[in-house]
C-alpha positions as CSV (number, residue, x, y, z in Angstrom):
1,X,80.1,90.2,94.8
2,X,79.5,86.6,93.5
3,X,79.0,83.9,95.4
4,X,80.0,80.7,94.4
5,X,78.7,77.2,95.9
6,X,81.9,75.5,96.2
7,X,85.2,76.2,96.7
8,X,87.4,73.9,95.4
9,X,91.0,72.8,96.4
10,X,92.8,75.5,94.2
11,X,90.3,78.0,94.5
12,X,91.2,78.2,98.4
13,X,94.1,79.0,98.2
14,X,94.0,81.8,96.0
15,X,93.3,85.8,96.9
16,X,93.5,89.0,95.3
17,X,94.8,91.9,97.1
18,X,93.2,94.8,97.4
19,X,93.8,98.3,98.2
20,X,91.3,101.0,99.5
21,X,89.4,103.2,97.7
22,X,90.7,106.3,97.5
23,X,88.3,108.3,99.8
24,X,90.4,110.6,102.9
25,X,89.3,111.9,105.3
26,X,89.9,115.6,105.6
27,X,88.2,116.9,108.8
28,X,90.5,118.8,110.6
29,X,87.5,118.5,113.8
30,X,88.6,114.8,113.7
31,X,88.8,112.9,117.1
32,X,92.7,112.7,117.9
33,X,93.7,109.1,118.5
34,X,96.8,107.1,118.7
35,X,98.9,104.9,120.4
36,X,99.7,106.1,123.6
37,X,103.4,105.5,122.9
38,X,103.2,107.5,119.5
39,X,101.6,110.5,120.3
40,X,104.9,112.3,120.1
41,X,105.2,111.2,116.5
42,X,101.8,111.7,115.6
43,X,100.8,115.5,117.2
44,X,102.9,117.2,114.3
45,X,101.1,116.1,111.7
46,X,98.3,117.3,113.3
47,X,99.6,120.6,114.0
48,X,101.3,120.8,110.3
49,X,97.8,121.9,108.9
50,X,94.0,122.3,109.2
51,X,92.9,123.4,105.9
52,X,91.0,120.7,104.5
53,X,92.1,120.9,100.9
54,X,95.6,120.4,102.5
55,X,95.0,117.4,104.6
56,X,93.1,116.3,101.6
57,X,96.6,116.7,99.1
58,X,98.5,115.2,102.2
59,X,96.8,111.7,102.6
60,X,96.1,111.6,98.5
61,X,99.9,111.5,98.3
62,X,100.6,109.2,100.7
63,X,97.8,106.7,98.8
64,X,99.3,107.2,95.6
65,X,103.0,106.2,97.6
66,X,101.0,103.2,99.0
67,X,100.1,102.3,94.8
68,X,103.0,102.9,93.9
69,X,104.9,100.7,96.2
70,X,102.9,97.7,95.4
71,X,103.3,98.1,91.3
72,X,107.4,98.5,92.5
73,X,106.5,94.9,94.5
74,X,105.5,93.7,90.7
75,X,101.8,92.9,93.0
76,X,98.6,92.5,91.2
77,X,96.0,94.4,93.0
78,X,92.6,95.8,92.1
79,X,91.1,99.0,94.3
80,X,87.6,98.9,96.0
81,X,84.9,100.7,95.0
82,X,81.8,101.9,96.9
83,X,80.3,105.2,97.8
84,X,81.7,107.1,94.9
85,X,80.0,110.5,95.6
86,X,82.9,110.2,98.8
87,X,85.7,109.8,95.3
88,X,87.1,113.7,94.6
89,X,86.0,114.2,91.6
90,X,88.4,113.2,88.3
91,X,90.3,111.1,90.8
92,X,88.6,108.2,89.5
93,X,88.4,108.9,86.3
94,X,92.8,109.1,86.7
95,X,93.4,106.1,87.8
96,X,91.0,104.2,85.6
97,X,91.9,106.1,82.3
98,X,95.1,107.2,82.7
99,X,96.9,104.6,85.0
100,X,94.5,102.0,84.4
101,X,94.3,100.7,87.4
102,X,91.6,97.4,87.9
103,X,89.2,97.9,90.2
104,X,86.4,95.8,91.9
105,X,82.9,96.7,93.4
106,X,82.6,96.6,97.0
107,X,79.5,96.7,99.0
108,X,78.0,99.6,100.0
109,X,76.8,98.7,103.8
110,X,80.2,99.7,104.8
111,X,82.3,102.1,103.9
112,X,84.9,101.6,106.2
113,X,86.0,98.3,104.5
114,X,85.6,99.9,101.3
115,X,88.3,102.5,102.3
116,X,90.5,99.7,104.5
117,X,90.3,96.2,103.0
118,X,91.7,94.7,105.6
119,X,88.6,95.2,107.4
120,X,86.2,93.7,105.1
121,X,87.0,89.8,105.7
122,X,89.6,87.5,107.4
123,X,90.6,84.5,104.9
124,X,92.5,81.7,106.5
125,X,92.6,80.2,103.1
126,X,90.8,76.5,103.0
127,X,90.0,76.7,106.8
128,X,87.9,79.8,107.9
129,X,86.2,83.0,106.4
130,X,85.3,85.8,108.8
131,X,83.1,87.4,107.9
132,X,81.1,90.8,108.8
133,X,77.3,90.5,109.9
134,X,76.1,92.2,106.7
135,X,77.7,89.5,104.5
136,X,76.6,86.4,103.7
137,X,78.3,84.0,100.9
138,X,76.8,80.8,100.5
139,X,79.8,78.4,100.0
140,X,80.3,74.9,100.7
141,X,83.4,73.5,102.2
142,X,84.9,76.0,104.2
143,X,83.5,77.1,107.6
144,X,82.1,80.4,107.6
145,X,81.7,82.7,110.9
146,X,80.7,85.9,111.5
147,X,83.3,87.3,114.0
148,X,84.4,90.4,115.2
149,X,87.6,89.2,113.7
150,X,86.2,89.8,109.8
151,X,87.3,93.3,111.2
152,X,91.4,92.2,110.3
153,X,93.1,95.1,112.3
154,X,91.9,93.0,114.9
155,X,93.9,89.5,114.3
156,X,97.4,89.1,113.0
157,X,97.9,85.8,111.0
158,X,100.9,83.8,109.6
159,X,100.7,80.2,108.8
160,X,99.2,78.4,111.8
161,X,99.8,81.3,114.1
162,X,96.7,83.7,115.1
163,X,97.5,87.0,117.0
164,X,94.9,88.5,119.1
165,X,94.3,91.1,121.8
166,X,92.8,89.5,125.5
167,X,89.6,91.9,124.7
168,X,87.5,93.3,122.4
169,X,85.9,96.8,121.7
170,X,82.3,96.0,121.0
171,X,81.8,99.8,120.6
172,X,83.9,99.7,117.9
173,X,80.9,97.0,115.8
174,X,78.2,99.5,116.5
175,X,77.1,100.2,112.7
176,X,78.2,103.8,112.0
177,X,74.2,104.8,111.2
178,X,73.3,103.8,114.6
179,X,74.4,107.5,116.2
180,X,72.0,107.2,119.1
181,X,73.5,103.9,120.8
182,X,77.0,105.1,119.6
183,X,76.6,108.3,122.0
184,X,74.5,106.4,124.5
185,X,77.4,103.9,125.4
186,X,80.4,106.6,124.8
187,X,78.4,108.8,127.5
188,X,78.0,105.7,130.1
189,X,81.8,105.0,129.5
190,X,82.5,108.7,130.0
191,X,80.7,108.8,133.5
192,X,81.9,105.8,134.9
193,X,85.5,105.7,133.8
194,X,85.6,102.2,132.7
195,X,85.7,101.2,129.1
196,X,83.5,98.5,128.0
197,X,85.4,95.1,127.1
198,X,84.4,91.9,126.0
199,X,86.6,88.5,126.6
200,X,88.5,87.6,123.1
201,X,85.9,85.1,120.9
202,X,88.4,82.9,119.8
203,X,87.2,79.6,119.9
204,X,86.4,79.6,115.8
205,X,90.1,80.2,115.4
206,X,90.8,76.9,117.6
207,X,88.6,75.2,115.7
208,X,90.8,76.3,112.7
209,X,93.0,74.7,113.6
210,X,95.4,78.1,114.7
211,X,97.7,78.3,117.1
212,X,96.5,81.8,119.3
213,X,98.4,83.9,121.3
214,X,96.6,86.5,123.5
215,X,98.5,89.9,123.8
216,X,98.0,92.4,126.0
217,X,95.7,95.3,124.8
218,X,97.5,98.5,123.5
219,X,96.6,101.7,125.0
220,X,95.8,104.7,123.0
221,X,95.2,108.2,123.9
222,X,92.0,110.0,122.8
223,X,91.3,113.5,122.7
224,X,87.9,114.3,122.4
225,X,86.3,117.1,120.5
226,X,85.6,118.7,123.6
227,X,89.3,118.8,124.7
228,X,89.5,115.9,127.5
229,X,91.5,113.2,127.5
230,X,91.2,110.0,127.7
231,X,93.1,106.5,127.7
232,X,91.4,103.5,126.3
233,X,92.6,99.7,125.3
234,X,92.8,99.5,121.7
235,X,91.3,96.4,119.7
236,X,93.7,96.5,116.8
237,X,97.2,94.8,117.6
238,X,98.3,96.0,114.0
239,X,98.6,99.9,115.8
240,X,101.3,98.4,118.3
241,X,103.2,95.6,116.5
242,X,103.5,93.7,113.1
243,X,104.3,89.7,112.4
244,X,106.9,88.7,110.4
245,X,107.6,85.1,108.1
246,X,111.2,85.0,107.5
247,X,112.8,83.2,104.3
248,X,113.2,80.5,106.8
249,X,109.6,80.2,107.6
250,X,110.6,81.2,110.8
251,X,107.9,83.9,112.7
252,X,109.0,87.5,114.0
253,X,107.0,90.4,116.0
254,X,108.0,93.6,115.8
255,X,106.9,95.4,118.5
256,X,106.3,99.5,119.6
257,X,109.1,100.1,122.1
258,X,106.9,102.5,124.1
259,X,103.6,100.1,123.8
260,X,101.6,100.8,127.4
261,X,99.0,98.4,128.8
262,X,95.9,97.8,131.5
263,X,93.2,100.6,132.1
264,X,91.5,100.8,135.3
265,X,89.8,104.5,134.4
266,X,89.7,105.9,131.6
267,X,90.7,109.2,132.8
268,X,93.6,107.4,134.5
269,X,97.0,106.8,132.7
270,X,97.8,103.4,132.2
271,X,98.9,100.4,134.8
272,X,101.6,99.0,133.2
273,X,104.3,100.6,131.4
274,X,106.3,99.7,128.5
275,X,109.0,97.3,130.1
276,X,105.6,95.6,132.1
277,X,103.8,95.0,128.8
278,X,106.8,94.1,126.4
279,X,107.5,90.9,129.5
280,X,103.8,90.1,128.7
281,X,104.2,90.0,124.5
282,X,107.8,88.1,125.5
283,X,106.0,85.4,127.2
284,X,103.2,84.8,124.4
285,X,106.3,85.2,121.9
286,X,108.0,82.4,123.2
287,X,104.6,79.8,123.9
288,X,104.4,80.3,119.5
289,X,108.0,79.9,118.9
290,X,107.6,83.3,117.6
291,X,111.3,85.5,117.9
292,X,110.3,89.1,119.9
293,X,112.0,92.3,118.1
294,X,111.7,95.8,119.8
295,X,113.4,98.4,117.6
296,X,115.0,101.2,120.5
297,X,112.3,103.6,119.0
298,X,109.8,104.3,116.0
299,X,110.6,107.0,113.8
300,X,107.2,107.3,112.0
301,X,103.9,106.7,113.3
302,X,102.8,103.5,112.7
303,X,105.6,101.8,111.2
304,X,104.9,98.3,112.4
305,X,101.7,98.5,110.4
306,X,103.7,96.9,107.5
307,X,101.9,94.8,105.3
308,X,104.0,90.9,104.3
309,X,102.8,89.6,101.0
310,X,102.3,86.2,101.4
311,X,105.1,85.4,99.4
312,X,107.4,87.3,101.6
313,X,107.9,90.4,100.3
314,X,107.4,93.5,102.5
315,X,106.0,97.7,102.1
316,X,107.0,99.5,105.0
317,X,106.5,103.2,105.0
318,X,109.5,105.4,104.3
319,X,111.4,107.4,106.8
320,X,111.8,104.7,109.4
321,X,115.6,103.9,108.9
322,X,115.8,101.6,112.0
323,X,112.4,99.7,111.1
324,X,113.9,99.5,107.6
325,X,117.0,97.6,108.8
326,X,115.6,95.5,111.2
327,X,112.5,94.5,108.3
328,X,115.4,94.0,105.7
329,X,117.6,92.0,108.8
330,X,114.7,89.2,108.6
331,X,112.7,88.7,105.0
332,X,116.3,90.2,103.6
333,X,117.1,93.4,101.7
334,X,115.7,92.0,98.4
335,X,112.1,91.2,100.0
336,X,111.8,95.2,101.6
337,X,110.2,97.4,99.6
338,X,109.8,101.2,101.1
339,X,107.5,103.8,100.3
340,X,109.2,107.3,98.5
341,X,106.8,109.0,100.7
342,X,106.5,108.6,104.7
343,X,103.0,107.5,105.4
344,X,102.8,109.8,108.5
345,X,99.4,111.3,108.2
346,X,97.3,108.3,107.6
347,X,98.2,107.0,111.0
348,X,97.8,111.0,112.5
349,X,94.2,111.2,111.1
350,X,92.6,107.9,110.5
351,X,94.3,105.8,113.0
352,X,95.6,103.9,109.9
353,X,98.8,102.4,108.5
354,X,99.7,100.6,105.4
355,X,98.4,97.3,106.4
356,X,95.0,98.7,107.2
357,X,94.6,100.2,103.1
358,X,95.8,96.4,101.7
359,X,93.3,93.3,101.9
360,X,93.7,89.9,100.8
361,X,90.3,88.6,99.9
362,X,89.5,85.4,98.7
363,X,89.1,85.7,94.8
364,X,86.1,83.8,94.8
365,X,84.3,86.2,96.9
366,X,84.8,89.0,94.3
């Protein structure tokens, strides 16, 4: 990745998107996790199949319906790169010879932001670069800060308007070779019953400039390879809701109807229940100006996790007819774009939606 000394006026306002690389995960062993409100939705994918060639077929077609959406949006895009051994092989060789799809080179210290972009850095273009610990452009004229919001599941952002949870998972940033302090803290918070939390760093985004609005963490429900069950606050507002520009530049969150919140033990269901939490999104809603929109149900796991292109355009995952109207009732019908194929497994397996797969990095970072 180049790194250029300057970033000029025009230069800062430009990205590329990016989607993923097209590595899946096909363990059928994998930790179970998902919004507590979406298990329902999510538990028969699971139970559809184990075989790992399968799950391996499943996710590649839902990829290919992600790719396919955005050449339908008329989007230039380039896919990441890294850890290619991970690629199947001949896959690569397909969509660089045959469909001739760009790529770009990503780093190879993580291969989670190689596979979601979104996770790789947060651009709030001409104000503030998030960035990763493991990254470290040299540029003049923007403020650079390594946050846990580089990670961009974790912050939803439109215009002046910044979207965070009240706390943050610091398990989630322990670096993925780092086994022994991963188990070490997952066994502490296993015999205590409370999950470790840390108090949202937002002061950078203030300094932005931003407007923030602190939501109430999401609850998810994991089930361990062992076969116990636990409930934890999520991180990742994109899991439980999705912000919306409208043609009037007016904002919109669409939220999970059955979103849960507040975890006192882990082993414990939840304190506050869906009509508790959706008062608590309501009241940050209205501080931003921002309209509240909860859809009577979701019809496919992770169906908020729609990604906006910034120039209003919208791929939401197929199968979702409510989702689809409402979407289509706010950016209008000629600005929704739906995928031919559901993405249902993604979210089922790798606790990921469309938004997590598509990036928009700064082009003079790659």
């Amino acid at each position: 990745m180049s790194k250029r000394a300057k970033i000029n006026a025009e230069d800062a306002a430009r990205t590329q998107v990016v989607l993923g690389a097209p590595i899946f995960s096909n363990d059928p062993n994998a930790t179970f996790q998902m919004p507590l409100g979406q298990k329902n939705l999510a538990e028969p994918m699971r139970l559809q199949t184990r075989n790992p060639q399968e799950l391996y077929r499943l996710l590649a077609l839902e990829y290919v319906a992600i790719m396919t959406g955005l050449v339908r949006m008329r989007v230039s895009f380039q896919v990441a790169l890294s850890h290619r051994h991970l690629i199947a092989p001949g896959l690569l060789e397909k969509l660089t010879t045959f469909l001739r799809v760009p790529t770009v080179n990503f780093p190879e210290e993580d291969p989670q932001a190689s596979i979601y972009p979104r996770d790789f850095v947060t651009w709030i273009p001409g104000k503030l670069l998030l960035v990763p610990p493991y990254l470290k452009p040299q540029v003049k004229g923007v403020s650079v800060v390594k946050s846990p919001y580089a990670v961009g599941g974790r912050i939803l952002q439109r215009q002046d308007v910044a979207l965070v949870n009240e706390l943050f998972d610091p398990l989630e940033d322990i670096p993925e070779d780092d086994h022994l302090g991963f188990s070490l803290a997952c066994r502490e918070t296993c015999a205590d019953g409370i999950y470790p939390l840390s108090a949202a760093p937002i002061q950078p985004l203030r300094q932005a400039g931003l407007r923030v609005g602190l939501l109430p963490n999401g609850i998810v429900k994991i089930e361990l390879p062992d076969g116990s069950i636990i409930y934890a606050p999520d991180d990742h507002p994109d899991r439980f809701c999705g912000l919306l520009e409208d043609r009037r530049g007016k904002l919109h969150l669409i939220v999970d109807p059955q979103i849960y919140s507040g975890v006192d033990d882990i082993y414990a269901p939840p304190r506050f229940g869906p009509p508790e939490t959706l008062r608590r999104y309501q009241e940050v809603c209205e501080e931003l100006g921002i309209t509240l929109h909860v859809p009577s149900r979701l019809m496919i796991p992770a169906s908020v996790c729609f990604w906006q292109a910034p120039d209003l355009r919208v791929l939401l995952t197929g199968g979702d007819i409510e989702m689809a109207g409402l979407v289509a009732s706010i950016v209008g019908d000629e600005n929704l774009v739906t995928t031919k194929t559901p993405i249902m497994h993604q979210p089922a397996w790798n606790k990921a939606g469309i938004r997590c797969l598509i990036g928009e990095i700064p082009s003079w970072l790659l």
